[in-house]
TIRO-2110 file (N, C-alpha, C; in Angstrom, 1 decimal):
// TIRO-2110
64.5, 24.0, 128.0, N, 1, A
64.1, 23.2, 126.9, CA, 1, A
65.2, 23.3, 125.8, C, 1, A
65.7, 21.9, 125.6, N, 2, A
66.9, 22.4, 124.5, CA, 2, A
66.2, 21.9, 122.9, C, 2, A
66.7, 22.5, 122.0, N, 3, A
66.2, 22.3, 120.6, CA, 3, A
67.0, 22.0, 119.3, C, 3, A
66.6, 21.1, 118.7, N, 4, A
67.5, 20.4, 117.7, CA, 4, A
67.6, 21.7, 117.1, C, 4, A
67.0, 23.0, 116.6, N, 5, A
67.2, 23.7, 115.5, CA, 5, A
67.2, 24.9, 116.1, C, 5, A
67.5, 25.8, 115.3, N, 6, A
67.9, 27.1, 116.1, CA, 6, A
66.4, 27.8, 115.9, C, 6, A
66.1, 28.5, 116.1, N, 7, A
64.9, 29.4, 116.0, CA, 7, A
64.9, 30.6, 115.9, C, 7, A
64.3, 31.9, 115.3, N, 8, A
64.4, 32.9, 114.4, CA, 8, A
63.3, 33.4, 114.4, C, 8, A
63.4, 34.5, 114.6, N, 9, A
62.1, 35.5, 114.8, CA, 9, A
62.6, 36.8, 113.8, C, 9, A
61.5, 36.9, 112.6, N, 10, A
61.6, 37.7, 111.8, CA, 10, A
60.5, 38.1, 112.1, C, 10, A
60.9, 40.2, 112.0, N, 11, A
60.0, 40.9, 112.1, CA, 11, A
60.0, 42.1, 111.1, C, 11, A
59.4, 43.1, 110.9, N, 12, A
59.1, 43.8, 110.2, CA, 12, A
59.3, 45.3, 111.2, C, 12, A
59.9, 45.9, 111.5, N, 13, A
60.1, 46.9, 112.6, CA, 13, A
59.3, 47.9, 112.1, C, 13, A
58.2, 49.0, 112.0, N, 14, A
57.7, 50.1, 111.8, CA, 14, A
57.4, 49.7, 110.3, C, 14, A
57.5, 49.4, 109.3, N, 15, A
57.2, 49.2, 107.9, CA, 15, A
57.5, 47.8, 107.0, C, 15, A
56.4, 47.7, 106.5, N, 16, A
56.9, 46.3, 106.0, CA, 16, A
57.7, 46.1, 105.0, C, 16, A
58.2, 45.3, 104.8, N, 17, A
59.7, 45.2, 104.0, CA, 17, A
59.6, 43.9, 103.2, C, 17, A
60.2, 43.3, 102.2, N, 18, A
60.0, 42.6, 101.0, CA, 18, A
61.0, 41.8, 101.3, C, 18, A
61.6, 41.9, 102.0, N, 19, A
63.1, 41.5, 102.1, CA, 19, A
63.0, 40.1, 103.3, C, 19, A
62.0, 40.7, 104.2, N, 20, A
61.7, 39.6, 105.3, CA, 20, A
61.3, 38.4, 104.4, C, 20, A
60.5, 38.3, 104.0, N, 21, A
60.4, 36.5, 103.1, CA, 21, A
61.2, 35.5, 102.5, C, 21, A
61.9, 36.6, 101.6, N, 22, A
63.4, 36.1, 101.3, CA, 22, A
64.3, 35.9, 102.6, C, 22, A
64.8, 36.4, 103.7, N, 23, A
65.3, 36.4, 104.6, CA, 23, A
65.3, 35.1, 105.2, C, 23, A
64.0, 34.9, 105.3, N, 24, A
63.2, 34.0, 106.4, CA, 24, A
63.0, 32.1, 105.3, C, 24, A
63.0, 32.2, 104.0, N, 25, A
63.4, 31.3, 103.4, CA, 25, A
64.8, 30.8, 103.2, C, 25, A
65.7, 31.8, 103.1, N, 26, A
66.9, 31.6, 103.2, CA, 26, A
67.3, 30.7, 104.6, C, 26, A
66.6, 31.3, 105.6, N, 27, A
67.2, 31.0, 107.0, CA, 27, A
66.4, 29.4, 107.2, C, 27, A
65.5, 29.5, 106.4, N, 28, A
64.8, 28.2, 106.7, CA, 28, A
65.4, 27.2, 105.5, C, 28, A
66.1, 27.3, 104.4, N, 29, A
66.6, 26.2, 103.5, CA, 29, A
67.9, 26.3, 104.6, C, 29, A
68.4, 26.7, 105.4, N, 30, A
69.1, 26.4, 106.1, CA, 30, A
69.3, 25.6, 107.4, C, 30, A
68.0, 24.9, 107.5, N, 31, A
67.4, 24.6, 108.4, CA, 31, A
67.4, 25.1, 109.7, C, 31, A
66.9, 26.2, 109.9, N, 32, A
66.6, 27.3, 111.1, CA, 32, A
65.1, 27.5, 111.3, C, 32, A
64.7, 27.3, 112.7, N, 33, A
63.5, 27.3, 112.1, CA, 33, A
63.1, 28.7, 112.3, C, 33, A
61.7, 29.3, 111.7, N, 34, A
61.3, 30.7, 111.3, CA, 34, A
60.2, 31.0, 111.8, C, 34, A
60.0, 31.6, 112.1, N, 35, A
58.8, 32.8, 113.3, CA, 35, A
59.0, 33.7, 112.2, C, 35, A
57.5, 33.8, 111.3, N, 36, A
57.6, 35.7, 110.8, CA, 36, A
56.5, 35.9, 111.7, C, 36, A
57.2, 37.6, 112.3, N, 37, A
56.0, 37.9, 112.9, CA, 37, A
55.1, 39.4, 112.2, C, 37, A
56.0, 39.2, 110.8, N, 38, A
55.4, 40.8, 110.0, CA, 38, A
55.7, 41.6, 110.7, C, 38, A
54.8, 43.0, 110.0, N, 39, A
55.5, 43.9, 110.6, CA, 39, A
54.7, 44.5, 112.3, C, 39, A
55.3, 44.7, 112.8, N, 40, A
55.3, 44.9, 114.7, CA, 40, A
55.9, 46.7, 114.4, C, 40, A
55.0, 47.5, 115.4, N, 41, A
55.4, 49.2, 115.2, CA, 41, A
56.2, 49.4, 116.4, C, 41, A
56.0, 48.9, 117.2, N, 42, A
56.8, 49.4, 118.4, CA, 42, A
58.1, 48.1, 119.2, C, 42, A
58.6, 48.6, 119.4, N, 43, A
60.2, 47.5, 120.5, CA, 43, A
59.2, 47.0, 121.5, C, 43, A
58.4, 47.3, 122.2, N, 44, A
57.6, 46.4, 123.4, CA, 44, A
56.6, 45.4, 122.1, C, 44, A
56.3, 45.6, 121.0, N, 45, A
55.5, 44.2, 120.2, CA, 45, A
56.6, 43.4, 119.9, C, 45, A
57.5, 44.1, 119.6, N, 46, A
58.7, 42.7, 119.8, CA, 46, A
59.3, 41.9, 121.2, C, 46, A
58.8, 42.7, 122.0, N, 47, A
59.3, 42.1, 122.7, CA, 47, A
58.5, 41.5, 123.3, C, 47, A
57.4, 41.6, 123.3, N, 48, A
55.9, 40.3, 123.6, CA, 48, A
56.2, 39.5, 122.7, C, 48, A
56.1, 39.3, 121.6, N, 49, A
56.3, 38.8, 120.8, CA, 49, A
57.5, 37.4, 120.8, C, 49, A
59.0, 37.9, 121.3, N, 50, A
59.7, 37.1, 121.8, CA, 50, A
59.6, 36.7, 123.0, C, 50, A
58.9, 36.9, 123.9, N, 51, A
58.7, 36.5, 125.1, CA, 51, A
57.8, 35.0, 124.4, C, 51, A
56.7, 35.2, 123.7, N, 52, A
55.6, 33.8, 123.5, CA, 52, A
56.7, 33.6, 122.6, C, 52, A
57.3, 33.4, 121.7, N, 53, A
58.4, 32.9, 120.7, CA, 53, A
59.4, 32.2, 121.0, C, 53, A
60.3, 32.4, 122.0, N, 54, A
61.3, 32.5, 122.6, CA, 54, A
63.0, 31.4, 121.6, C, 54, A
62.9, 32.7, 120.8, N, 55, A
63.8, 32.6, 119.4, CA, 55, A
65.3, 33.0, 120.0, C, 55, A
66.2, 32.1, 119.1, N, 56, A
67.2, 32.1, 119.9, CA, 56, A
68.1, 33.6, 119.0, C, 56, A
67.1, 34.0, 118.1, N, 57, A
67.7, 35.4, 117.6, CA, 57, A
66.9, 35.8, 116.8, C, 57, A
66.3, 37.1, 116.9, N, 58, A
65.7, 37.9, 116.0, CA, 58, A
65.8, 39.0, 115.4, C, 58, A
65.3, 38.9, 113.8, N, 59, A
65.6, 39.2, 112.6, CA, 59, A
65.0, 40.8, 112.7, C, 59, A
65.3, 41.6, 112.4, N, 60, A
64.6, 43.3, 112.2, CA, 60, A
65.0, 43.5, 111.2, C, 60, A
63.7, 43.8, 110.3, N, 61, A
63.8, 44.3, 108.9, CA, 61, A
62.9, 45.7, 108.8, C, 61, A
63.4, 46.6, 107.9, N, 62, A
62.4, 47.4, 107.5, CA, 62, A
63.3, 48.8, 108.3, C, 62, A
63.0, 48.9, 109.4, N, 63, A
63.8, 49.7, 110.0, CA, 63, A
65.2, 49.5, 111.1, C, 63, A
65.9, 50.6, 111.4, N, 64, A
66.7, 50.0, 112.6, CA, 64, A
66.3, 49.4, 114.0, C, 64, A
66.7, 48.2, 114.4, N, 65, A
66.3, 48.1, 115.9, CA, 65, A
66.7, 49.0, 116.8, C, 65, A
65.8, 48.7, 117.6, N, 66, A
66.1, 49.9, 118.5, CA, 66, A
67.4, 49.5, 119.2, C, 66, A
68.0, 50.3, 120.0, N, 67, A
69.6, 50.1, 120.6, CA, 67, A
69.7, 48.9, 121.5, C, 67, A
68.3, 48.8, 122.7, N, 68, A
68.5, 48.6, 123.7, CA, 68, A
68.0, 47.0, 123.4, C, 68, A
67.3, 46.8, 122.6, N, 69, A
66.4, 46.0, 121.9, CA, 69, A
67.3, 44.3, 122.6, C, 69, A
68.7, 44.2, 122.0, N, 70, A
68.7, 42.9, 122.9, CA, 70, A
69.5, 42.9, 123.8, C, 70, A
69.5, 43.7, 124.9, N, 71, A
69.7, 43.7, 126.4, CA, 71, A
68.8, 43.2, 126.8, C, 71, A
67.1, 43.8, 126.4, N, 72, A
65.7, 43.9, 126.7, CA, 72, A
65.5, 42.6, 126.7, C, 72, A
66.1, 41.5, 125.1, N, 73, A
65.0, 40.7, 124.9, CA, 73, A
66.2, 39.3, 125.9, C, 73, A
67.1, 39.7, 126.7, N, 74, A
67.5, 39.0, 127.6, CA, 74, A
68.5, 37.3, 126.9, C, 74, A
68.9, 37.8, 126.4, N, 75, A
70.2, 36.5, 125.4, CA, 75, A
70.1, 36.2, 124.1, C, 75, A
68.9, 36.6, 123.6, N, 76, A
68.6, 36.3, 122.0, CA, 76, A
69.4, 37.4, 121.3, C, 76, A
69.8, 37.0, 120.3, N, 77, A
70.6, 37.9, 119.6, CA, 77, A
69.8, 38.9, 118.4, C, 77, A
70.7, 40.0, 118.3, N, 78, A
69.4, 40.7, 117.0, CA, 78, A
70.2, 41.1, 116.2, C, 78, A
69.5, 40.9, 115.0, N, 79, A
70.5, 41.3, 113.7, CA, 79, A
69.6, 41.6, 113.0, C, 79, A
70.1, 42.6, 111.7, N, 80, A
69.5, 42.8, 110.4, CA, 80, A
69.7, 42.1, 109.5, C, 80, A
69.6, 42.0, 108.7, N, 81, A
69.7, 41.6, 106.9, CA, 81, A
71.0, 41.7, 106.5, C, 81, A
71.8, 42.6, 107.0, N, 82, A
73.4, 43.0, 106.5, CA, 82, A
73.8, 42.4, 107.3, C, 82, A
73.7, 42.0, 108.5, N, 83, A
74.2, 41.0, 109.7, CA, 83, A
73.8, 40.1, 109.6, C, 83, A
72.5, 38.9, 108.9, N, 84, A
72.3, 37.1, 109.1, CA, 84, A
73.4, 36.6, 109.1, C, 84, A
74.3, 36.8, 108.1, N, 85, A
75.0, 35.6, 107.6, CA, 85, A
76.3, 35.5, 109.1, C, 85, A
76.5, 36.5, 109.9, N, 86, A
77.8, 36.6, 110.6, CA, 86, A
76.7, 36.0, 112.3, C, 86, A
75.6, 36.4, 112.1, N, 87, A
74.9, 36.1, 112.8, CA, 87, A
74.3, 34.7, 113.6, C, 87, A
74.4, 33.8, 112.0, N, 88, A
74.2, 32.5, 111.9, CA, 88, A
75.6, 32.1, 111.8, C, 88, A
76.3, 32.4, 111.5, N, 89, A
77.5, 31.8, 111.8, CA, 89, A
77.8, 31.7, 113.4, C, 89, A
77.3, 32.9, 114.4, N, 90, A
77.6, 32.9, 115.5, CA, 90, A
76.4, 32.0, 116.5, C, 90, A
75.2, 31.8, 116.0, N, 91, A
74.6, 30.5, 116.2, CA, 91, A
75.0, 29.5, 116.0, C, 91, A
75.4, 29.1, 114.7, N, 92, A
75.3, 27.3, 114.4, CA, 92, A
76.5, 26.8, 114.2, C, 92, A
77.6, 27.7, 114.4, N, 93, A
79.0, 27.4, 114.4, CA, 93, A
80.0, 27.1, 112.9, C, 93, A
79.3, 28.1, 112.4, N, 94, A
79.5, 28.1, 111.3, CA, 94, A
78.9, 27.3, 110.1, C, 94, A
78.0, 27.2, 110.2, N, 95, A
77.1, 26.3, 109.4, CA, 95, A
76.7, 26.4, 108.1, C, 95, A
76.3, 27.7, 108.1, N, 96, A
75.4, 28.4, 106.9, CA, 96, A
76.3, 28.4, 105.6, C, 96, A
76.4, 27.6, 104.2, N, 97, A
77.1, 28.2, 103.0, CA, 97, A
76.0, 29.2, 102.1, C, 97, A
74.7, 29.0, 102.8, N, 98, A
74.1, 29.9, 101.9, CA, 98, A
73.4, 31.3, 102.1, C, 98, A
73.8, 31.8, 103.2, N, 99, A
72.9, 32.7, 103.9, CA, 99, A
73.1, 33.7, 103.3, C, 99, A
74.2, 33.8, 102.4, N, 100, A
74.5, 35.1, 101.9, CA, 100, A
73.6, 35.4, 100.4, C, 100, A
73.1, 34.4, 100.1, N, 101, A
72.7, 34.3, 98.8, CA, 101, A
71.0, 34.0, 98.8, C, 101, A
70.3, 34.7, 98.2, N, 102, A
68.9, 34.1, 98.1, CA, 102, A
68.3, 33.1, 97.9, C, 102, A
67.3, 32.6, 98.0, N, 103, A
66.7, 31.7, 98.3, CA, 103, A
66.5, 30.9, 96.7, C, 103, A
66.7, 29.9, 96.2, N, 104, A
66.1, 29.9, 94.8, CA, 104, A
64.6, 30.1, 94.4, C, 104, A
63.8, 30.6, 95.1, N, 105, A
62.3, 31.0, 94.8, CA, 105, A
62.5, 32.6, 94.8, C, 105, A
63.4, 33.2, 95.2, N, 106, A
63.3, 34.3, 95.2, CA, 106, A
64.5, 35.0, 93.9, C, 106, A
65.1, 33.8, 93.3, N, 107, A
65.7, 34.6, 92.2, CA, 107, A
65.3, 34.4, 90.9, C, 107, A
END
């Protein structure tokens, strides 16, 4: 199935985080589309999770992902919060001028 927009799976790894909404606005005035899936405790709810989702990269906030996390989730890429901006550049080909910067609802 190919897709006009990239798609994005933001999660909340072991604790919930403040940071995911801003993240996930940002990624979406960027036109990406957004999967929150809150916060998820364990690497196997992420990875059900991306299985029904099937995001072409997902977001871990709150804590570190686990190591193995995208070998597991089989081509989707995973990144943190300190990694979107290099992350979406390596999706959409350089696309993003704002990813580095908050959302304007969130400043």
């Amino acid at each position: 199935m190919s897709r006009d927009r990239l798609r994005v799976l933001v999660v909340e790894f072991t604790r919930p985080d403040p940071a995911a909404i801003a993240l996930g606005r940002v990624l979406r005035d960027e036109g990406v589309e957004v999967v929150h899936a809150g916060p998820l405790d364990t690497a196997e709810q992420i990875l059900r999770t991306a299985e029904q989702e099937d995001p072409d990269a997902v977001g871990v906030l709150g804590a570190a992902p686990p190591e193995d996390l995208e070998s597991a989730l089989g081509g989707a890429l995973v990144f943190t919060a300190e990694t979107a901006s290099d992350t979406l550049k390596r999706l959409g080909g350089g696309r993003s001028h704002t990813a580095d910067a908050p959302s304007d609802r969130t400043r």
